[in-house]
C-alpha positions as a Markdown table, in Angstrom:
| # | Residue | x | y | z |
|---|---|---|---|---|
| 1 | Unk | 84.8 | 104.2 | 105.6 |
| 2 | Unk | 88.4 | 104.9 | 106.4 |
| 3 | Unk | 89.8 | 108.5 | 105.4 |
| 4 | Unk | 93.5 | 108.8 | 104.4 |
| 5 | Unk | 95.1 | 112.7 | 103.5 |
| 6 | Unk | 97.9 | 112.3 | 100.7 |
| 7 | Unk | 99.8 | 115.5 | 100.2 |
| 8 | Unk | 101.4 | 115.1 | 96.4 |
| 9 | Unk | 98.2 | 113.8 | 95.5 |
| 10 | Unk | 97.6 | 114.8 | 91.9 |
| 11 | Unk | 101.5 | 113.1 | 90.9 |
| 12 | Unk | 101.8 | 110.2 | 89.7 |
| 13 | Unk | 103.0 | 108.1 | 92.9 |
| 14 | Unk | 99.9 | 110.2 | 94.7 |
| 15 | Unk | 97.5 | 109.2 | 92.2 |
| 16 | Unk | 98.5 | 105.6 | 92.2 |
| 17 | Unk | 98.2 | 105.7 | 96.2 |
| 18 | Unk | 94.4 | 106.9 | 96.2 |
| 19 | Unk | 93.5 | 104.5 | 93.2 |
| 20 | Unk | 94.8 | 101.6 | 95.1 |
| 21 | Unk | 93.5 | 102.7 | 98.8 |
| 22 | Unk | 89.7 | 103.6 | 96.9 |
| 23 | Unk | 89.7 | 100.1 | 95.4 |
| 24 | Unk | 89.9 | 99.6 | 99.0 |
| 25 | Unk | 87.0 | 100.9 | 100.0 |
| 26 | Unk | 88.9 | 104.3 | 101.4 |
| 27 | Unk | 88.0 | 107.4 | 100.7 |
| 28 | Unk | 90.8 | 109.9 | 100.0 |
| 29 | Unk | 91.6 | 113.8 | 100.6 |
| 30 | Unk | 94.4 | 114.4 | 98.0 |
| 31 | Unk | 96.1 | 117.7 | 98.3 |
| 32 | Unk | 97.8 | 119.4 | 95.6 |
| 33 | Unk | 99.6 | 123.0 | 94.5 |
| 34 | Unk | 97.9 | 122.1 | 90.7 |
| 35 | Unk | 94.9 | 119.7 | 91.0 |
| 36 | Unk | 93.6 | 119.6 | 87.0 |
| 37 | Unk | 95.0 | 116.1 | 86.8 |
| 38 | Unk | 92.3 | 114.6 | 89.2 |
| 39 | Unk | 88.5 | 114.9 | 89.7 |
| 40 | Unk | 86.6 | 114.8 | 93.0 |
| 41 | Unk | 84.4 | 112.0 | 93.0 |
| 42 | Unk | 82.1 | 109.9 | 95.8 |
| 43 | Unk | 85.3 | 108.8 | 96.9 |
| 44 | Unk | 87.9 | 111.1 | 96.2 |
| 45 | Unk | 88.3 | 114.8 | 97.6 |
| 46 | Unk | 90.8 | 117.0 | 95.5 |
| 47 | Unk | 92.1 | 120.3 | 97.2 |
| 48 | Unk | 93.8 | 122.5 | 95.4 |
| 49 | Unk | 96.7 | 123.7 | 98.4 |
| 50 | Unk | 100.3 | 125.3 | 98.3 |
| 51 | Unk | 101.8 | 123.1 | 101.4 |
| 52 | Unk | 104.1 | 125.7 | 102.1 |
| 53 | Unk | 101.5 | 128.1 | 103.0 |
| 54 | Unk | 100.7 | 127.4 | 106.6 |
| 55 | Unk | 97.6 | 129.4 | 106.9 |
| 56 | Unk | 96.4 | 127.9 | 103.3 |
| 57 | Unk | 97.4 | 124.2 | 104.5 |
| 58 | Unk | 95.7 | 124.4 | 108.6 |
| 59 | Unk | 92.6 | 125.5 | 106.5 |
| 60 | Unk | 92.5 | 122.6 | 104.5 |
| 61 | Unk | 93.5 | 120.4 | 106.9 |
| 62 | Unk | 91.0 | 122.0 | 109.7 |
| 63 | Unk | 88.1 | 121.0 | 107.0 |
| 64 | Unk | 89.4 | 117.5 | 106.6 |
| 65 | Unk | 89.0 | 117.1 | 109.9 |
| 66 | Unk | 85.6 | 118.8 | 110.5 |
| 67 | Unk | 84.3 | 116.8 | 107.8 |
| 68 | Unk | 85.3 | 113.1 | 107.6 |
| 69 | Unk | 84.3 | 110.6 | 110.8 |
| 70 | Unk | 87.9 | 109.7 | 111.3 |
| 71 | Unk | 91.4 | 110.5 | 110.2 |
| 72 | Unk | 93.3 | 106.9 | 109.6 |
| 73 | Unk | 96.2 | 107.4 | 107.7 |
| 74 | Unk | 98.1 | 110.5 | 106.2 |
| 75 | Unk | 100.6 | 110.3 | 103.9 |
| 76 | Unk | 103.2 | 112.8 | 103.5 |
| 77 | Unk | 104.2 | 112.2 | 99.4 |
| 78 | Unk | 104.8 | 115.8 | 98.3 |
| 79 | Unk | 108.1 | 116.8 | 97.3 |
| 80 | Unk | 110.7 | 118.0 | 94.8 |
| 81 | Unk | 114.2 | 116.3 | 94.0 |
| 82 | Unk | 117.3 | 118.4 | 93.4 |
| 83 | Unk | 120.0 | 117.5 | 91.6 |
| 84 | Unk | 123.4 | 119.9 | 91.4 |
| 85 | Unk | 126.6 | 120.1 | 92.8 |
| 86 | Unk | 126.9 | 122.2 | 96.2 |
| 87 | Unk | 129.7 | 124.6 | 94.7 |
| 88 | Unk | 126.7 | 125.2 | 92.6 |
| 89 | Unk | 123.5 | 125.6 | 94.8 |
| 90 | Unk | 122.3 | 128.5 | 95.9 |
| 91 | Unk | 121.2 | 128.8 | 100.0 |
| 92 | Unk | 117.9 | 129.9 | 98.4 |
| 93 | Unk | 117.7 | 126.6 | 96.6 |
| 94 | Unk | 118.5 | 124.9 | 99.9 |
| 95 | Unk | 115.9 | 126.5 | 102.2 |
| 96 | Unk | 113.0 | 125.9 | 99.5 |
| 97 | Unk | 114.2 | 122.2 | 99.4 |
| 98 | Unk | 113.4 | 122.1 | 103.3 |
| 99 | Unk | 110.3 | 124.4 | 102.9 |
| 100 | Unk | 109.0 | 121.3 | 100.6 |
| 101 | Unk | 110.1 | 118.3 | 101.4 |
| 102 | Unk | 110.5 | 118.8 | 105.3 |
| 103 | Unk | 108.7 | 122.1 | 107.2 |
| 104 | Unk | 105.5 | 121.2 | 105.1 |
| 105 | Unk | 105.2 | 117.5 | 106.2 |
| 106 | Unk | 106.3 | 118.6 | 109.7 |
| 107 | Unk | 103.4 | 121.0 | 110.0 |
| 108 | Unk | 101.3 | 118.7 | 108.9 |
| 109 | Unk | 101.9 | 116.2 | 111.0 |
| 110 | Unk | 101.4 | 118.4 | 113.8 |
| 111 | Unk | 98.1 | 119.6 | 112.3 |
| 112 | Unk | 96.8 | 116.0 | 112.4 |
| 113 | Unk | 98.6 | 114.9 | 115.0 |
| 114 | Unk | 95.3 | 114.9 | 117.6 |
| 115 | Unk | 93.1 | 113.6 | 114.7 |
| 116 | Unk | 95.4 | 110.5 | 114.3 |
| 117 | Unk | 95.7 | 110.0 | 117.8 |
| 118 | Unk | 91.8 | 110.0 | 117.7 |
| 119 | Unk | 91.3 | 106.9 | 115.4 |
| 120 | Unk | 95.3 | 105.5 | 116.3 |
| 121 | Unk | 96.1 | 105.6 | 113.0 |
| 122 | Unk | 99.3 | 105.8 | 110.8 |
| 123 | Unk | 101.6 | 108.5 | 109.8 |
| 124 | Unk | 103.0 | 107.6 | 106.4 |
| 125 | Unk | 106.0 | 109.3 | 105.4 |
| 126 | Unk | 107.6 | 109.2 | 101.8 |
| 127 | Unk | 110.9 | 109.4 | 101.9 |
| 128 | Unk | 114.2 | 108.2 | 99.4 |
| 129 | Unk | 117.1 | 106.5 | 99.1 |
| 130 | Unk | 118.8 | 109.5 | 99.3 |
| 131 | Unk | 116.8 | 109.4 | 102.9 |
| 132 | Unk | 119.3 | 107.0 | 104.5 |
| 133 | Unk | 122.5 | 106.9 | 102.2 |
| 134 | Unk | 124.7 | 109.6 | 100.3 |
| 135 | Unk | 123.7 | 110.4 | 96.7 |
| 136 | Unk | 125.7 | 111.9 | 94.1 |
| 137 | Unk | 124.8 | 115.4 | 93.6 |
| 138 | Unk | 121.6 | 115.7 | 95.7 |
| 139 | Unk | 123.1 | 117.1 | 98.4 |
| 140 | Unk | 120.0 | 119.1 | 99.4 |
| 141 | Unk | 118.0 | 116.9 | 98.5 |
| 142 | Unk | 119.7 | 114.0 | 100.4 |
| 143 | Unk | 119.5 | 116.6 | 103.3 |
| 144 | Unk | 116.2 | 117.1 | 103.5 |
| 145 | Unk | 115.2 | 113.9 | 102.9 |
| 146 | Unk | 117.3 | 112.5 | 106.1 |
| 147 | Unk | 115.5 | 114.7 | 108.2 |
| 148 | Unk | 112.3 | 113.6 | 107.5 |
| 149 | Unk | 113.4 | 110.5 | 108.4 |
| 150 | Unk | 114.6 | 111.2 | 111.0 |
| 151 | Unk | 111.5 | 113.4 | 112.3 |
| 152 | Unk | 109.6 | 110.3 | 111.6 |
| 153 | Unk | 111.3 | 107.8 | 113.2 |
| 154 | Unk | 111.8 | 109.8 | 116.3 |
| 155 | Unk | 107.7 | 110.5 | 116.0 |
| 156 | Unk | 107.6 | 106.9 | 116.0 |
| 157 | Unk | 108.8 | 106.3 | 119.7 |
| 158 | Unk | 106.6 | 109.3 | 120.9 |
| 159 | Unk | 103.3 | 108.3 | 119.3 |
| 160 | Unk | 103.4 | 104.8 | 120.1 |
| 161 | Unk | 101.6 | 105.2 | 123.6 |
| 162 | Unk | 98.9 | 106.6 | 121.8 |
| 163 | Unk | 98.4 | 103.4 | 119.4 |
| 164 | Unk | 99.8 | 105.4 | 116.4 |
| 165 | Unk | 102.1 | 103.7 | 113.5 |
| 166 | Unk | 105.2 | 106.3 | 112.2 |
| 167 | Unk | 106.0 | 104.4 | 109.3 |
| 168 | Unk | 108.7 | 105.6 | 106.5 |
| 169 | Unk | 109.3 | 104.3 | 102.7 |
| 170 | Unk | 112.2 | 105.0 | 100.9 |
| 171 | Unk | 111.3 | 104.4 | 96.9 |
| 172 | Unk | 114.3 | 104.1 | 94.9 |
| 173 | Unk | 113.7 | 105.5 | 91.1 |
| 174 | Unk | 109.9 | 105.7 | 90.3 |
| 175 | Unk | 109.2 | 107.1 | 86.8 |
| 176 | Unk | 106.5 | 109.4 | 87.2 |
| 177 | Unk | 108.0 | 112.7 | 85.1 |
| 178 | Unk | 110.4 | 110.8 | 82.9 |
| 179 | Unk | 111.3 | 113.9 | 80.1 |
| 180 | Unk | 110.5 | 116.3 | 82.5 |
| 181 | Unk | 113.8 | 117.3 | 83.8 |
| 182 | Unk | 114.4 | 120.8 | 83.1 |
| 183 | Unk | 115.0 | 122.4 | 86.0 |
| 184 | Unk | 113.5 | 125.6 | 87.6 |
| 185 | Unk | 115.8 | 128.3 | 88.8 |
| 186 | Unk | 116.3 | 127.0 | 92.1 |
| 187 | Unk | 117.4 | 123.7 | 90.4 |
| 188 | Unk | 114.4 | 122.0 | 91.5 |
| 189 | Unk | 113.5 | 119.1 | 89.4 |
| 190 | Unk | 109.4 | 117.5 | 89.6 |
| 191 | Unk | 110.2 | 114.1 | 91.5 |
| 192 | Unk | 111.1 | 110.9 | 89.5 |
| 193 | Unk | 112.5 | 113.3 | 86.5 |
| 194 | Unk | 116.3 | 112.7 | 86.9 |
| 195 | Unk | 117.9 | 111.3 | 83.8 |
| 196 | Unk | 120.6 | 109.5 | 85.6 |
| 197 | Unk | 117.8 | 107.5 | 87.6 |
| 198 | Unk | 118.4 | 103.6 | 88.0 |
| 199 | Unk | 116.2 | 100.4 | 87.5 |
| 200 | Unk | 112.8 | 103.1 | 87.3 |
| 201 | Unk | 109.3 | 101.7 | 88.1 |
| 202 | Unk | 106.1 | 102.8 | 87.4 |
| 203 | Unk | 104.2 | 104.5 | 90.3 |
| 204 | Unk | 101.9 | 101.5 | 90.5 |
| 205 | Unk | 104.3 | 98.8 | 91.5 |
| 206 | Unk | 105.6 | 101.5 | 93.9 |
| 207 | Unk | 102.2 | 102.2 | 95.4 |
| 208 | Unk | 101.6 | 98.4 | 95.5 |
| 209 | Unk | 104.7 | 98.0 | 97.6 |
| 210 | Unk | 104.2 | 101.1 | 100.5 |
| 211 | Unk | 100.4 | 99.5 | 101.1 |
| 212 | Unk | 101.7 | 96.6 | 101.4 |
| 213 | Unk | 104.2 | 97.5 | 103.9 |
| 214 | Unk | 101.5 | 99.2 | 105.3 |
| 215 | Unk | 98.9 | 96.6 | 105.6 |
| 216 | Unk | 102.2 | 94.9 | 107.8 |
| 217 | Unk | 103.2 | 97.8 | 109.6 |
| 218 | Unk | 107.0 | 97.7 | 108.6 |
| 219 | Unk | 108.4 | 100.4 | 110.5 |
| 220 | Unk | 110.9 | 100.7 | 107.4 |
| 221 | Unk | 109.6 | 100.1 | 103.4 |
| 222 | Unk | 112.3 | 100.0 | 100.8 |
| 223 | Unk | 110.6 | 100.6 | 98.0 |
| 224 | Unk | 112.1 | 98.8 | 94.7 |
| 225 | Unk | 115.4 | 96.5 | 93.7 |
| 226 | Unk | 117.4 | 99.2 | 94.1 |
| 227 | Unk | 116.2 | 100.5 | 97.6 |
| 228 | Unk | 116.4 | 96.8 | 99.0 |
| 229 | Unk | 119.9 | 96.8 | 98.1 |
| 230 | Unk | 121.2 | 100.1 | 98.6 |
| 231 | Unk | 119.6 | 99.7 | 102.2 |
| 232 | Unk | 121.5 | 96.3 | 103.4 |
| 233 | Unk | 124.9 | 97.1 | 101.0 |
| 234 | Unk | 124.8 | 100.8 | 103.3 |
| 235 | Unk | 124.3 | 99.1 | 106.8 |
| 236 | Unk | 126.6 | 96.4 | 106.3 |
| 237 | Unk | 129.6 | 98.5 | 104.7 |
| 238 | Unk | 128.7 | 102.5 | 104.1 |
| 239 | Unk | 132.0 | 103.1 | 102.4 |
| 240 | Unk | 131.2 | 100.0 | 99.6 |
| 241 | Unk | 128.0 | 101.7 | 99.3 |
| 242 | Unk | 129.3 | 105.1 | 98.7 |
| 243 | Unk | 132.5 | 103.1 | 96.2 |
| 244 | Unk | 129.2 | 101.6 | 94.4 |
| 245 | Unk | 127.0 | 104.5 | 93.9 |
| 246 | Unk | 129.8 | 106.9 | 92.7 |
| 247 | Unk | 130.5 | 104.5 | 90.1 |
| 248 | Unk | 126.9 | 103.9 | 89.1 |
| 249 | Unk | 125.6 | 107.3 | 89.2 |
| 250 | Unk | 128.9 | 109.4 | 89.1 |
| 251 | Unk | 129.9 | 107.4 | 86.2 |
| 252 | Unk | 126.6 | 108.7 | 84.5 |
């Protein structure tokens, strides 16, 4: 049986993931800061986890690990969105982002880097739209978000000699937390909150898509109509991009 770590396990694009990958015949470590949303069965381990805390997240991982025969596929999902203007952003709001959304995936990657190697498996890591074009008032969040992917796809050239996969998937709009937008202090929103989202789907369809991108090994998964787009429109004509997504979400 195949073992797959999902960080961001207990939201609703994490939950999707494990359903679909334990209809599978998987068997899935999904780590969360709040875990009373899922319930550890035959199949799925939930650990409860602040990413953030290194010691907290090397413990868990360590035991993941020790535990399970192989490590085949880890999926970096946790994150938070962030949606303000930079005149209004705090560098407090900035650095948590990064803590998040970047430094926690990045230590985890390095923490199952060996294991992966071990069974040359596949990093997995989900990223945005706001991961390879600009995005009206995510600043942060469009910052963070680059650098994952960029982390990733540079991972991608060094792992390769050891039969590993660095794969990235950039969802557009996927309504897991539609009415839950008020932010924290920092700003921070929960993920697929934002009330001037486009086109939403449901974390099903999304989940649907990355495995099957997956099961291909596309180096690069837009995930959703608008991803697809937004991803040829930017690398044929950046500027007609950014003209397009001012008006759409700007105008908003």
């Amino acid at each position: 049986m195949k073992t797959a770590i999902i960080s961001g396990g207990a939201g609703g694009l994490g939950r999707a993931l494990s359903a679909q990958l334990m209809a599978r015949g998987w068997y899935v470590i999904a780590l969360d800061i709040d875990i009373s949303a899922l319930k550890s069965t035959d199949s799925l381990r939930a650990v409860e986890v602040d990413i953030t805390d290194a010691s907290a997240l090397e413990t868990a991982i360590s035991d993941a690990i020790s535990t399970r025969p192989s490590i085949d596929l880890v999926i970096y999902n946790a994150g938070v969105s962030h949606i303000a203007p930079f005149e209004n952003s705090s560098d407090q709001a900035h650095r948590r982002l990064f803590e998040i959304n970047y430094f926690a995936a990045i230590n985890m990657a390095r923490l199952t880097l060996v294991a992966v190697r071990k069974s040359e498996g596949t990093h997995l890591a989900i990223s945005s739209v706001a991961g390879f074009s600009p995005l009206f008032h995510r600043t942060a969040y469009a910052a963070s978000k680059h650098a994952l992917e960029g982390f990733f796809a540079s991972l991608r050239s060094e792992e390769k000699e050891h039969g590993v996969d660095s794969l990235i998937a950039a969802p557009s709009f996927v309504g897991t937390n539609i009415g839950c937008s008020d932010p924290d202090k920092d700003g921070m929103l929960r993920p697929g909150s934002a009330a001037d989202g486009l086109d939403y789907m449901s974390p099903e369809t999304a989940a649907k898509v990355i495995l099957r991108g997956y099961d291909k090994r596309r180096k690069f998964i837009p995930v959703g109509r608008i991803a697809s787009v937004a991803w040829w429109i930017n690398s044929l004509s950046p500027r007609l991009f950014q003209r397009l997504m001012e008006r759409n979400i700007k105008g908003k």
